[in-house]
PDB file with SEQRES, HELIX, SHEET and CRYST1 records, atoms N, CA, C and O in Angstrom:
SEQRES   1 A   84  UNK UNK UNK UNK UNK UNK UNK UNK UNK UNK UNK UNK UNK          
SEQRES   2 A   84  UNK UNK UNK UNK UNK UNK UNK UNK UNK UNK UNK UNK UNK          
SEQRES   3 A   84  UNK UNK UNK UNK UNK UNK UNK UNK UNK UNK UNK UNK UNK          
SEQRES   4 A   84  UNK UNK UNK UNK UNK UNK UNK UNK UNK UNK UNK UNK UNK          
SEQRES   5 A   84  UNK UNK UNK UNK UNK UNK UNK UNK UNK UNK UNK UNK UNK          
SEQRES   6 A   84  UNK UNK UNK UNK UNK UNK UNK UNK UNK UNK UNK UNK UNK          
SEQRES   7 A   84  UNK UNK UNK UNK UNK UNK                                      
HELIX    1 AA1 UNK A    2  UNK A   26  1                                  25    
HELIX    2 AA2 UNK A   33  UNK A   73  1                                  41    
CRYST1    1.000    1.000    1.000  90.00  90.00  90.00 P 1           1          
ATOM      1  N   UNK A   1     119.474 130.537 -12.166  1.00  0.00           N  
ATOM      2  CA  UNK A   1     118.303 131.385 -12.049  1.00  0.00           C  
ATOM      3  C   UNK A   1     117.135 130.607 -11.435  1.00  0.00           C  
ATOM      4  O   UNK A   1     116.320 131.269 -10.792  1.00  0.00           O  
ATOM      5  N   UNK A   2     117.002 129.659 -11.517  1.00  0.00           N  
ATOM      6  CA  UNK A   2     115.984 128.380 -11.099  1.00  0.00           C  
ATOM      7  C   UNK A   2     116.220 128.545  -9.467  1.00  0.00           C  
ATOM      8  O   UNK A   2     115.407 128.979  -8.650  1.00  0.00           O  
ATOM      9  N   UNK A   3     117.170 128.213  -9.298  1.00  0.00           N  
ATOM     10  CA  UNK A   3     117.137 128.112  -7.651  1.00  0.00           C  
ATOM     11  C   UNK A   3     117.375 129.029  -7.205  1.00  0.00           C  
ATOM     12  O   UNK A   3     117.429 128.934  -5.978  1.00  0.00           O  
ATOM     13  N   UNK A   4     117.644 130.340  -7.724  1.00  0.00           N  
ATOM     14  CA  UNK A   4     117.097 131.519  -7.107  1.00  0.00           C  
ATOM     15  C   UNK A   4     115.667 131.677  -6.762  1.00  0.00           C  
ATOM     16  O   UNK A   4     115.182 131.960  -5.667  1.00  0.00           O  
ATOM     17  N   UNK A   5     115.002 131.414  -8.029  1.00  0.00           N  
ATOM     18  CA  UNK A   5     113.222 131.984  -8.150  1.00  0.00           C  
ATOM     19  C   UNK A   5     112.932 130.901  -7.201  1.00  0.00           C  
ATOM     20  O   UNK A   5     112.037 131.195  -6.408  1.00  0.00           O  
ATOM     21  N   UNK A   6     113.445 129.719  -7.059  1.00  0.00           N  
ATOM     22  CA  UNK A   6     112.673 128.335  -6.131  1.00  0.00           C  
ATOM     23  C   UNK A   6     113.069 129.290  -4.850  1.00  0.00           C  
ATOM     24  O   UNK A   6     112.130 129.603  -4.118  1.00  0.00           O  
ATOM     25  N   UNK A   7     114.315 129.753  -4.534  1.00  0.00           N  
ATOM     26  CA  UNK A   7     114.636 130.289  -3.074  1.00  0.00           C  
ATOM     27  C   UNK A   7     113.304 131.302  -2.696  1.00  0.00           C  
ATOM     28  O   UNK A   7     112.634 131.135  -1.676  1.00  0.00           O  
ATOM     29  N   UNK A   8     113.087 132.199  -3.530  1.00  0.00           N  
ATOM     30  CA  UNK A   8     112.641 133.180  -3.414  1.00  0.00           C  
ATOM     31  C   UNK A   8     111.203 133.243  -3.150  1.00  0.00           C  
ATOM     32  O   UNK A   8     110.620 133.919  -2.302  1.00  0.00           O  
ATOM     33  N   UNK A   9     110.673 132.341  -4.107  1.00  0.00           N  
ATOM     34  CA  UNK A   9     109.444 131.725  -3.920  1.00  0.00           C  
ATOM     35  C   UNK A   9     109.152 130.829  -2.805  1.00  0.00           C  
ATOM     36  O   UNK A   9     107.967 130.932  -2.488  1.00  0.00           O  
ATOM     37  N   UNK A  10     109.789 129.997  -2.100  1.00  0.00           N  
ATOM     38  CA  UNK A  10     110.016 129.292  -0.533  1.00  0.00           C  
ATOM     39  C   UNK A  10     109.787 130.660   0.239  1.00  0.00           C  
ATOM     40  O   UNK A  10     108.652 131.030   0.539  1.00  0.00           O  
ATOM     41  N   UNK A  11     111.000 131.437   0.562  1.00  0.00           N  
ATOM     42  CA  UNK A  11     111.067 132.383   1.133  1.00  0.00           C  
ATOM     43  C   UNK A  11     109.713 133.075   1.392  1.00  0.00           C  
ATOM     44  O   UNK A  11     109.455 133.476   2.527  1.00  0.00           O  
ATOM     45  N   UNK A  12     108.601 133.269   0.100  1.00  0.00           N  
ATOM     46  CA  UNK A  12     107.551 134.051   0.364  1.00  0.00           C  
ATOM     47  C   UNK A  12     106.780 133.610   0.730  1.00  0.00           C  
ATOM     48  O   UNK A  12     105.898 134.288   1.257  1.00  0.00           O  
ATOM     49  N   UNK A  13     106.638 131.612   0.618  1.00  0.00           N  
ATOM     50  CA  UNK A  13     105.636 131.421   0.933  1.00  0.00           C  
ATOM     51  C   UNK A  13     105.848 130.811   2.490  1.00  0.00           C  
ATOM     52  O   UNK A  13     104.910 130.533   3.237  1.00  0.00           O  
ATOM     53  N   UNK A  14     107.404 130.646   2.853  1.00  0.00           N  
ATOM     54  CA  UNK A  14     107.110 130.940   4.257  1.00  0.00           C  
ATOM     55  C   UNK A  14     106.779 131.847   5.365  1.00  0.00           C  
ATOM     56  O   UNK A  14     106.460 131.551   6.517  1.00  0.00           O  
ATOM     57  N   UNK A  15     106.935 133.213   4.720  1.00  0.00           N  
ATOM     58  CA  UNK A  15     106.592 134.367   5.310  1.00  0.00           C  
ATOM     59  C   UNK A  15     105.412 134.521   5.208  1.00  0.00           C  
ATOM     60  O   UNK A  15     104.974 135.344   6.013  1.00  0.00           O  
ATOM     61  N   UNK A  16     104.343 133.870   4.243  1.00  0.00           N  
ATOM     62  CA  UNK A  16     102.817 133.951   4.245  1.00  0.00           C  
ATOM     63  C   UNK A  16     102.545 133.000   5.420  1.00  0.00           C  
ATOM     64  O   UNK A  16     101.977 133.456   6.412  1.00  0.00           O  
ATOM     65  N   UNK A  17     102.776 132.185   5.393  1.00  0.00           N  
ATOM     66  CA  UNK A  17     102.581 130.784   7.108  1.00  0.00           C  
ATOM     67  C   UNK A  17     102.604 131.972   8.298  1.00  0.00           C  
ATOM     68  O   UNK A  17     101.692 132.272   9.068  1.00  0.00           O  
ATOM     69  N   UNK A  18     103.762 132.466   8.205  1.00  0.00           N  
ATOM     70  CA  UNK A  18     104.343 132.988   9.986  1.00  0.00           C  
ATOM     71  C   UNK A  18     103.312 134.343   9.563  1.00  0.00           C  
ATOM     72  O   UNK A  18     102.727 134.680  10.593  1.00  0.00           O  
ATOM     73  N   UNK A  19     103.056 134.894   8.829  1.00  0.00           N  
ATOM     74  CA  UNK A  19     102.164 136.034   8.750  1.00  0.00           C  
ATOM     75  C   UNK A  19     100.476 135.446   9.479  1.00  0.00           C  
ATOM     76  O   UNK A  19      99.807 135.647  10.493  1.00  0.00           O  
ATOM     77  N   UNK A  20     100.405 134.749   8.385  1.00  0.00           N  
ATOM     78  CA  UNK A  20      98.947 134.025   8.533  1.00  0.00           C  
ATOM     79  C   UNK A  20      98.963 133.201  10.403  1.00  0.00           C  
ATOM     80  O   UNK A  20      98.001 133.295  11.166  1.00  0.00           O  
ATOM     81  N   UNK A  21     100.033 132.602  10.685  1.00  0.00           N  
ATOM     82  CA  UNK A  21      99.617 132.125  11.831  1.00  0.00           C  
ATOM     83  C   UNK A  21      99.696 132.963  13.246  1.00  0.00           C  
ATOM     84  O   UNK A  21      99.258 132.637  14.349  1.00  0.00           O  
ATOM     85  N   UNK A  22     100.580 134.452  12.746  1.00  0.00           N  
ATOM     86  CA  UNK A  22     100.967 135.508  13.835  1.00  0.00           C  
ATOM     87  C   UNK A  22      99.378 136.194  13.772  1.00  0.00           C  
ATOM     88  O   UNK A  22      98.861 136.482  14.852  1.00  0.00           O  
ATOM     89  N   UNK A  23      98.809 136.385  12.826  1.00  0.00           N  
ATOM     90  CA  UNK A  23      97.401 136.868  12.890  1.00  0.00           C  
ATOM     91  C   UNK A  23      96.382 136.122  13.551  1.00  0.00           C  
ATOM     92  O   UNK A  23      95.530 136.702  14.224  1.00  0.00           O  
ATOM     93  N   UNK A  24      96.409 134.254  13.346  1.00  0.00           N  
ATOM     94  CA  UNK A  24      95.953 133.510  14.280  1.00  0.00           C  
ATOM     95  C   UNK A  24      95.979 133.729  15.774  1.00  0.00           C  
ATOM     96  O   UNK A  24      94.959 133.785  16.461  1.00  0.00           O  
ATOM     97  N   UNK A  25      97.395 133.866  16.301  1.00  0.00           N  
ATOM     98  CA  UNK A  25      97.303 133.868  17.482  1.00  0.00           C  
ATOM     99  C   UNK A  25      97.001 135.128  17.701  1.00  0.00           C  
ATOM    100  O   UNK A  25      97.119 135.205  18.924  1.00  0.00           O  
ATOM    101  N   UNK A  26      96.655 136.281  17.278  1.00  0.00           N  
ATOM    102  CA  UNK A  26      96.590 137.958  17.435  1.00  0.00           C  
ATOM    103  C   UNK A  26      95.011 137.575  17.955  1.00  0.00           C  
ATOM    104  O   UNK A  26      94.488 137.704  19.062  1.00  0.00           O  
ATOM    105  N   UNK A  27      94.584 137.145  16.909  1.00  0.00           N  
ATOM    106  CA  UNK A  27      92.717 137.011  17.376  1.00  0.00           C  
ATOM    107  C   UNK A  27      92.357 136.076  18.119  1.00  0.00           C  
ATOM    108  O   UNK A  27      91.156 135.920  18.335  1.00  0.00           O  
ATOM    109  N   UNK A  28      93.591 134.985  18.851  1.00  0.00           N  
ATOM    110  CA  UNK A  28      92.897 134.436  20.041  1.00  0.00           C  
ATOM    111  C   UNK A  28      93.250 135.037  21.730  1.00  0.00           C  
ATOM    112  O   UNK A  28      92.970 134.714  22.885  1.00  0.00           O  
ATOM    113  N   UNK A  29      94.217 136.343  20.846  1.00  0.00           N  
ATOM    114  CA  UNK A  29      94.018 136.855  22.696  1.00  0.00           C  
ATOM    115  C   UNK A  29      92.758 137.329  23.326  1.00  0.00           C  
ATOM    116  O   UNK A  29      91.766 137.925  22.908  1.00  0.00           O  
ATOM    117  N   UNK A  30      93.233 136.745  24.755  1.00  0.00           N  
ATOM    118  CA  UNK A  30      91.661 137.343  25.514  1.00  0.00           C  
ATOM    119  C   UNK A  30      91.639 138.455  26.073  1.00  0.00           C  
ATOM    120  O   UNK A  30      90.687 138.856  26.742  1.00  0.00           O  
ATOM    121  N   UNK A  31      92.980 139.260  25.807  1.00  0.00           N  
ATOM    122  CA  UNK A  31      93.159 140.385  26.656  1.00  0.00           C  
ATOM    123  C   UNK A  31      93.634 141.591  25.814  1.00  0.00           C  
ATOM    124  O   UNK A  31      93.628 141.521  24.585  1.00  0.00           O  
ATOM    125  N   UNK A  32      93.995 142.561  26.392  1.00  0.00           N  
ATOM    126  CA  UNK A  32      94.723 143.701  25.713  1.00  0.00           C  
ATOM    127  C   UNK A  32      95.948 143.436  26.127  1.00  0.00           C  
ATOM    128  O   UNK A  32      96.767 143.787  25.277  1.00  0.00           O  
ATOM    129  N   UNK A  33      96.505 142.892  27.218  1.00  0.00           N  
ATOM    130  CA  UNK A  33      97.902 142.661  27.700  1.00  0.00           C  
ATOM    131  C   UNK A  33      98.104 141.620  26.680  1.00  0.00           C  
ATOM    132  O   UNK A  33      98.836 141.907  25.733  1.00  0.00           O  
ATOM    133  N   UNK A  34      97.551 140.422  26.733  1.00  0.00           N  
ATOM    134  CA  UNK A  34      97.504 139.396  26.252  1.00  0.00           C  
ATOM    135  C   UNK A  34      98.339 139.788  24.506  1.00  0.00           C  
ATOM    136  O   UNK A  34      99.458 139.502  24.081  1.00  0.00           O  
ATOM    137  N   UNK A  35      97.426 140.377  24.011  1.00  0.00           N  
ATOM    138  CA  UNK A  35      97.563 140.682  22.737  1.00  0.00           C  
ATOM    139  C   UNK A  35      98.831 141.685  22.502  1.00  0.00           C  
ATOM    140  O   UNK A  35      99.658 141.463  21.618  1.00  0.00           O  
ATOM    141  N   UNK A  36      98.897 142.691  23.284  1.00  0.00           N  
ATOM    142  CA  UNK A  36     100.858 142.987  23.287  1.00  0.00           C  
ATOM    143  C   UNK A  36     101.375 142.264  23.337  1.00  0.00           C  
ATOM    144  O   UNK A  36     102.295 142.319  22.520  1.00  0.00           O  
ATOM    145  N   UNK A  37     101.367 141.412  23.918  1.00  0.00           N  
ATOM    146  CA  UNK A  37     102.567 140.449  24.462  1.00  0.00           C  
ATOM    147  C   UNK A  37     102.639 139.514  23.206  1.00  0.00           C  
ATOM    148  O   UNK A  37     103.778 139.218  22.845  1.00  0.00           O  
ATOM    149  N   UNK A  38     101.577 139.002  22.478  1.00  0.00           N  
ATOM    150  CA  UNK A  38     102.058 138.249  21.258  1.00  0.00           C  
ATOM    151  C   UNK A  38     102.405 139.201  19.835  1.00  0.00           C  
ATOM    152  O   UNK A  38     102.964 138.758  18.832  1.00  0.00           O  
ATOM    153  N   UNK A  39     101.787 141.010  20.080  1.00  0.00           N  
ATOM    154  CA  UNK A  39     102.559 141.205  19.130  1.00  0.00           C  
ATOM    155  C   UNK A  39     104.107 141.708  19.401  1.00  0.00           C  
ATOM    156  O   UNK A  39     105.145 141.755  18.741  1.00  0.00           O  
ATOM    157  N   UNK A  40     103.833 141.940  20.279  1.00  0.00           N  
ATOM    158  CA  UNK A  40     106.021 142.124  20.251  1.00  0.00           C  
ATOM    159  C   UNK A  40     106.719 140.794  20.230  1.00  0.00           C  
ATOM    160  O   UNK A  40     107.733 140.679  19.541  1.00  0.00           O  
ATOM    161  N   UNK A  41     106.286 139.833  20.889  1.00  0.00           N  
ATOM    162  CA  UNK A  41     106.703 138.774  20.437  1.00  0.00           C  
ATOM    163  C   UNK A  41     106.692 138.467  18.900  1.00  0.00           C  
ATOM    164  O   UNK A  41     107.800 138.102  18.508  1.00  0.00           O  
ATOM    165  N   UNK A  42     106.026 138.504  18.228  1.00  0.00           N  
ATOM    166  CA  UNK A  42     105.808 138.411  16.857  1.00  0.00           C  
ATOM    167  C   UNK A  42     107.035 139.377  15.677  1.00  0.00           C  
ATOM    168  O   UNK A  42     107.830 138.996  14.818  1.00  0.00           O  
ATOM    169  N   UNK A  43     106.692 140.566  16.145  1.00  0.00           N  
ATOM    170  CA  UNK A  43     107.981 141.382  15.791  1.00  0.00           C  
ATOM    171  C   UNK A  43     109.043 141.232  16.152  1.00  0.00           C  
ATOM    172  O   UNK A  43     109.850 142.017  15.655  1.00  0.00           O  
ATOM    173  N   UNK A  44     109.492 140.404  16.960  1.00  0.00           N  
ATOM    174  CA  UNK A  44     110.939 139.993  17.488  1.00  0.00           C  
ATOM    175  C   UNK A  44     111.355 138.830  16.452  1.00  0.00           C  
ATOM    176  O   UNK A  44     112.438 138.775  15.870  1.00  0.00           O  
ATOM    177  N   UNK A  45     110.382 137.984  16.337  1.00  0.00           N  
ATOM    178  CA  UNK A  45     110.122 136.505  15.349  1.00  0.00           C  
ATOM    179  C   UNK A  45     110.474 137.188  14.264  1.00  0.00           C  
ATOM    180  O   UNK A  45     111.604 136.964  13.830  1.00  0.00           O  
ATOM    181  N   UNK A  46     109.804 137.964  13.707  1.00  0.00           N  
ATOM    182  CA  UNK A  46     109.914 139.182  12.013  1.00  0.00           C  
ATOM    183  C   UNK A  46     111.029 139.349  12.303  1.00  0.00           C  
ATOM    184  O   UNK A  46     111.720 138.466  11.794  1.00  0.00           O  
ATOM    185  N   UNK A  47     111.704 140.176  12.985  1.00  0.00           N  
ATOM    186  CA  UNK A  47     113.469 140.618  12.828  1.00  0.00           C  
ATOM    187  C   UNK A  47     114.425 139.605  12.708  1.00  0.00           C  
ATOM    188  O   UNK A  47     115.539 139.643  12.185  1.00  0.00           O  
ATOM    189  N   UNK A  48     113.561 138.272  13.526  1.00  0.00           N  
ATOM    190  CA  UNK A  48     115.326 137.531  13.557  1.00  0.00           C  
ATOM    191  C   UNK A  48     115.214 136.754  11.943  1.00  0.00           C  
ATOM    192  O   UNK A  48     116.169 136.607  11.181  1.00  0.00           O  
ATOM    193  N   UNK A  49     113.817 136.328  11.687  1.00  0.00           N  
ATOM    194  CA  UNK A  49     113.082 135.568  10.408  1.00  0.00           C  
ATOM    195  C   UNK A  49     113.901 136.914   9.023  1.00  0.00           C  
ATOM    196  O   UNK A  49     114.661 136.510   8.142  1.00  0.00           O  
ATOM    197  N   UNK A  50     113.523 138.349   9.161  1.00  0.00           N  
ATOM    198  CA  UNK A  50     114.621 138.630   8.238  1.00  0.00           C  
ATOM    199  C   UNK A  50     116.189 138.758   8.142  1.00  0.00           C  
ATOM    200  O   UNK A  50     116.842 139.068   7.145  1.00  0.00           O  
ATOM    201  N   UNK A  51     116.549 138.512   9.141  1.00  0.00           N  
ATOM    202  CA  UNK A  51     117.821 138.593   9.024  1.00  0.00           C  
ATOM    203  C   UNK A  51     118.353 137.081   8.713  1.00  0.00           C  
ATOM    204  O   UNK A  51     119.521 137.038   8.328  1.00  0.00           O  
ATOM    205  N   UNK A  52     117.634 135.771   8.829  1.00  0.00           N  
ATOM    206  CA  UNK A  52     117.585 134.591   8.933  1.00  0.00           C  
ATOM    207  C   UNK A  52     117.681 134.521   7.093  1.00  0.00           C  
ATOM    208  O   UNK A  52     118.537 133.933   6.433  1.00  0.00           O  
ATOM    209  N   UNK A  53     116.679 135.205   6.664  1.00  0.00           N  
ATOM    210  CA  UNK A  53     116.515 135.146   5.225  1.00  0.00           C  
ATOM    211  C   UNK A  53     117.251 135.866   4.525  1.00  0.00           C  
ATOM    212  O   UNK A  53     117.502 135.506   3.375  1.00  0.00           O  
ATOM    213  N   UNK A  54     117.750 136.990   5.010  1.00  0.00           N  
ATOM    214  CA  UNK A  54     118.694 137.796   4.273  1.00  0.00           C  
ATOM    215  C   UNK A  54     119.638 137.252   4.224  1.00  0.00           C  
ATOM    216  O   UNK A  54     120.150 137.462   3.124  1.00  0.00           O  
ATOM    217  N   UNK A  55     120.263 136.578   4.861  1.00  0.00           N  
ATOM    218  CA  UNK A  55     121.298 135.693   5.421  1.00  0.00           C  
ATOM    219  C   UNK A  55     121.375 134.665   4.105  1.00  0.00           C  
ATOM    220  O   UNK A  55     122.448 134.563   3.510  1.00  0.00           O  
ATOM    221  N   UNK A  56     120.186 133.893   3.662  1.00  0.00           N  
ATOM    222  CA  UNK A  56     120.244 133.054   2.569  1.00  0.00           C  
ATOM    223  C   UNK A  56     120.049 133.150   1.486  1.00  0.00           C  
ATOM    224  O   UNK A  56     120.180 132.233   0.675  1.00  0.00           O  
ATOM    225  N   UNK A  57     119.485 134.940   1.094  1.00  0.00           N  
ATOM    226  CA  UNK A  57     119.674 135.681   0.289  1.00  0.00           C  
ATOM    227  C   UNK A  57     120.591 135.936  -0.552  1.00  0.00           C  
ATOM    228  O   UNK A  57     120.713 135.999  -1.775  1.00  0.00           O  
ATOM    229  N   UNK A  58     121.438 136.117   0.694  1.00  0.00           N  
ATOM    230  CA  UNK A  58     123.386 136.786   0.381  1.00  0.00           C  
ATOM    231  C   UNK A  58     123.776 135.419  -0.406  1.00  0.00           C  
ATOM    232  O   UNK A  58     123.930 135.168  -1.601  1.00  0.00           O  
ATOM    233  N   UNK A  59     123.893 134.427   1.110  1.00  0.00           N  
ATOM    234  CA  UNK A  59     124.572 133.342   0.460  1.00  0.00           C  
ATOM    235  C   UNK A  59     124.225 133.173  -0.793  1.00  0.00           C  
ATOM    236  O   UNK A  59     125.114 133.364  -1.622  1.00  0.00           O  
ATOM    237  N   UNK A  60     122.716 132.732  -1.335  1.00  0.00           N  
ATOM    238  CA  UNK A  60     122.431 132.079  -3.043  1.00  0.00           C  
ATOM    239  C   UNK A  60     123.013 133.169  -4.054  1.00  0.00           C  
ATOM    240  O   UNK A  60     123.431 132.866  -5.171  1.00  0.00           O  
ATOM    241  N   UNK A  61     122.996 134.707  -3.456  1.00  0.00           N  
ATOM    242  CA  UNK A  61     123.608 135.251  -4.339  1.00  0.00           C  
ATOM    243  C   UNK A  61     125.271 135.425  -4.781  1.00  0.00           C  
ATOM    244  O   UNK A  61     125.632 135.746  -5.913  1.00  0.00           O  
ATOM    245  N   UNK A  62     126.141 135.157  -3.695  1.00  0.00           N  
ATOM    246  CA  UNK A  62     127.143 134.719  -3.747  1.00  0.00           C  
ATOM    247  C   UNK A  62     127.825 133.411  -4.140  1.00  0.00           C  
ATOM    248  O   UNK A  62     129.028 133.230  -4.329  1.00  0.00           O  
ATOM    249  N   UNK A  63     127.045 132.729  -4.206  1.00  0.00           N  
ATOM    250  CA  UNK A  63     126.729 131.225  -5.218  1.00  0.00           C  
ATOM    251  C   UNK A  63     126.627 131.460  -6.627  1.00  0.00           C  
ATOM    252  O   UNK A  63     127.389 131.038  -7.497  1.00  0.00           O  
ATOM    253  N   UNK A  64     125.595 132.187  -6.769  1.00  0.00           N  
ATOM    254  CA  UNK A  64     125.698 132.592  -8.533  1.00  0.00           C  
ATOM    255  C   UNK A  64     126.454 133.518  -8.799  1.00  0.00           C  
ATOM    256  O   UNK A  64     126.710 133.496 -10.003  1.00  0.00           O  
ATOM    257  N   UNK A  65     127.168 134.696  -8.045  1.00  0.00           N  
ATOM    258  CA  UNK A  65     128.055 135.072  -8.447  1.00  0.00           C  
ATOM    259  C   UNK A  65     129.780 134.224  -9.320  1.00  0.00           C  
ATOM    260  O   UNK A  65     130.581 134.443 -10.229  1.00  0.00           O  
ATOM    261  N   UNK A  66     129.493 133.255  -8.266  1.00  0.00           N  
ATOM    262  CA  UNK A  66     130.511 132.163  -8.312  1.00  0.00           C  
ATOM    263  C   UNK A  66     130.815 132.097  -9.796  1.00  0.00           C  
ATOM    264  O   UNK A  66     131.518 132.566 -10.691  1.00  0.00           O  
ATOM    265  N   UNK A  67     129.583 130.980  -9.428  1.00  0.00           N  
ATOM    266  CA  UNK A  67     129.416 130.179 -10.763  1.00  0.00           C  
ATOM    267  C   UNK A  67     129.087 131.042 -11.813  1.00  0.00           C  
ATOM    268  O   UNK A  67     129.579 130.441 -12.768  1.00  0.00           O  
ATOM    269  N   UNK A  68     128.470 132.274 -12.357  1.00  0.00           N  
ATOM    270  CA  UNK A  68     129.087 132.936 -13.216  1.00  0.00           C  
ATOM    271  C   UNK A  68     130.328 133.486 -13.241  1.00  0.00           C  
ATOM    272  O   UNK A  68     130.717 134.049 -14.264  1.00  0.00           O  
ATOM    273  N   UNK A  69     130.893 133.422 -12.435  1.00  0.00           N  
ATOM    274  CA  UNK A  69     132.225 133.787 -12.791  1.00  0.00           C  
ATOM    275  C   UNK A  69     133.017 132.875 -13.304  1.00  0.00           C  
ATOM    276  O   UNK A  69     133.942 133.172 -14.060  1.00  0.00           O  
ATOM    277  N   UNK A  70     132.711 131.554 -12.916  1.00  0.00           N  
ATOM    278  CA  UNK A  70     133.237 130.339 -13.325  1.00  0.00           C  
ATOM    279  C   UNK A  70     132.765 130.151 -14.775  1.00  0.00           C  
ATOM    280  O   UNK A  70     133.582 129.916 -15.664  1.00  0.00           O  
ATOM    281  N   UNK A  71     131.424 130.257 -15.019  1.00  0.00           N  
ATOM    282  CA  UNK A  71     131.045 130.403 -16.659  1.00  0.00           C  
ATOM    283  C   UNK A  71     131.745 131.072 -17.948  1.00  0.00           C  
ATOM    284  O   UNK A  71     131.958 130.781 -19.125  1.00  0.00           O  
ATOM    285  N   UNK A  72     132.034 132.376 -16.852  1.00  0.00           N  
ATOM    286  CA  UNK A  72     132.655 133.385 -17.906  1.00  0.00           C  
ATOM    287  C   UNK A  72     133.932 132.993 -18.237  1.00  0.00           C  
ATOM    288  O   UNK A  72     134.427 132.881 -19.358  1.00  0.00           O  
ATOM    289  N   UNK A  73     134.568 132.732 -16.815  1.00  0.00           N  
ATOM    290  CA  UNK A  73     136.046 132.468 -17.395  1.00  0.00           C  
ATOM    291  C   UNK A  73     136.456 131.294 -17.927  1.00  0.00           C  
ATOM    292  O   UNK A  73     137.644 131.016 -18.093  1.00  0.00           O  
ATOM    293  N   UNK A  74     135.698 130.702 -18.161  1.00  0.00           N  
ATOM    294  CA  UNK A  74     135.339 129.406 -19.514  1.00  0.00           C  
ATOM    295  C   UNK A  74     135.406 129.656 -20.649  1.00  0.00           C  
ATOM    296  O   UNK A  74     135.989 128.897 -21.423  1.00  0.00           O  
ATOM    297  N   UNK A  75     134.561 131.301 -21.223  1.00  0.00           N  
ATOM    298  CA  UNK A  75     134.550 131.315 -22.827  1.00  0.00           C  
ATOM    299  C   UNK A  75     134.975 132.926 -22.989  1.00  0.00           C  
ATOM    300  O   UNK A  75     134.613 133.669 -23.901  1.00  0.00           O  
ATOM    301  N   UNK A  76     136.121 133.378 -21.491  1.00  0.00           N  
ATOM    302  CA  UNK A  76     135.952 134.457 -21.857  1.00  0.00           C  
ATOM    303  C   UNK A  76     137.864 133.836 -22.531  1.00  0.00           C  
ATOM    304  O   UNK A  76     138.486 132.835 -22.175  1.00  0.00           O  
ATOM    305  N   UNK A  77     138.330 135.069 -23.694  1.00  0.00           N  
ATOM    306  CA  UNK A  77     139.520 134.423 -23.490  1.00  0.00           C  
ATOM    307  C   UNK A  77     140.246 135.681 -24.119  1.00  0.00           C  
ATOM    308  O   UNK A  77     139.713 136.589 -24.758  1.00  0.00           O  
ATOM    309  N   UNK A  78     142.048 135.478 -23.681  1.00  0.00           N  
ATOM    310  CA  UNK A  78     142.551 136.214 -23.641  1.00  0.00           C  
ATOM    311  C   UNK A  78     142.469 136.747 -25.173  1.00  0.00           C  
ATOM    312  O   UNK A  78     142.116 136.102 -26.161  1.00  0.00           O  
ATOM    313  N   UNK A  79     143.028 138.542 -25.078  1.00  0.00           N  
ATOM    314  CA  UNK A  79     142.471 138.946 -26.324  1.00  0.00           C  
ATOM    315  C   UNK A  79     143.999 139.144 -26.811  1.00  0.00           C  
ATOM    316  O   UNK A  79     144.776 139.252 -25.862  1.00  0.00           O  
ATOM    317  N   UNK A  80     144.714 139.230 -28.351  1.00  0.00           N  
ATOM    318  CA  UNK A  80     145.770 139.683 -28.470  1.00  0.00           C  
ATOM    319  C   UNK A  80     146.285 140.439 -28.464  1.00  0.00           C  
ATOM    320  O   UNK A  80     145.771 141.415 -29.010  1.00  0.00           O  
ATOM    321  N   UNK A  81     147.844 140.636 -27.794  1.00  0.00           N  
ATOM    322  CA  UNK A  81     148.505 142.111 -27.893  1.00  0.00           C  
ATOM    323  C   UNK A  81     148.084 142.827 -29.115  1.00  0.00           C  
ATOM    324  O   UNK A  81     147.724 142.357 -30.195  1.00  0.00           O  
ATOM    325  N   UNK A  82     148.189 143.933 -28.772  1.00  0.00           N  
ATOM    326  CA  UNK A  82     148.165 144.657 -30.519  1.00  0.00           C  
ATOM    327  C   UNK A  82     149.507 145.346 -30.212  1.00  0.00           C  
ATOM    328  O   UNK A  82     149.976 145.950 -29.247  1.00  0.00           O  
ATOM    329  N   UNK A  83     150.132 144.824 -32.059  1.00  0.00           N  
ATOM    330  CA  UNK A  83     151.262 145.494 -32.169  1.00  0.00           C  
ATOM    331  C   UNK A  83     151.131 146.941 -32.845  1.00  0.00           C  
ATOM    332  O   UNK A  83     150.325 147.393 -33.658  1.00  0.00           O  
ATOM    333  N   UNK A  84     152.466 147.602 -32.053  1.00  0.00           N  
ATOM    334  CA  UNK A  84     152.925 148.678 -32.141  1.00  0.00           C  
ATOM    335  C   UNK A  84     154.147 149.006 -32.848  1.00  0.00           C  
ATOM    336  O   UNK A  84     154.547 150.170 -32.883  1.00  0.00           O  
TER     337      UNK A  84                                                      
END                                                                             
């Protein structure tokens, strides 16, 4: 659960950087062309950045799937026939 919330928490606070610095460059265009051009660029950055993260999403969650499964089948244990 730890290195989930650490993932998750990375995750947000790198998306606050690329937020905060895509707004930087938004207010130093000098133009109206200018300023399309860095926001579609920017939204192209956003699509590949979530799929980049979803991507490591899956994986950590398929990691703890694991390893709980590995937990369980540690103390899970077989139960007895019942006789008939």
């Amino acid at each position: 659960m730890q290195d989930a919330s650490r993932n998750w928490f990375e995750l947000g606070q790198k998306q606050w950087q690329r937020n905060l610095d895509g707004l930087t460059r938004l207010t130093r265009a000098s133009s109206v062309q200018e300023f399309t051009a860095i926001q579609s660029e920017l939204l192209r950055e956003g699509l590949q950045h979530m799929v980049q993260d979803s991507r490591v999403i899956a994986e950590g969650s398929v990691r703890a799937i694991e390893e709980a499964g590995k937990a369980f089948s540690g103390v899970a244990q077989p139960t007895p026939p019942i006789a008939r």
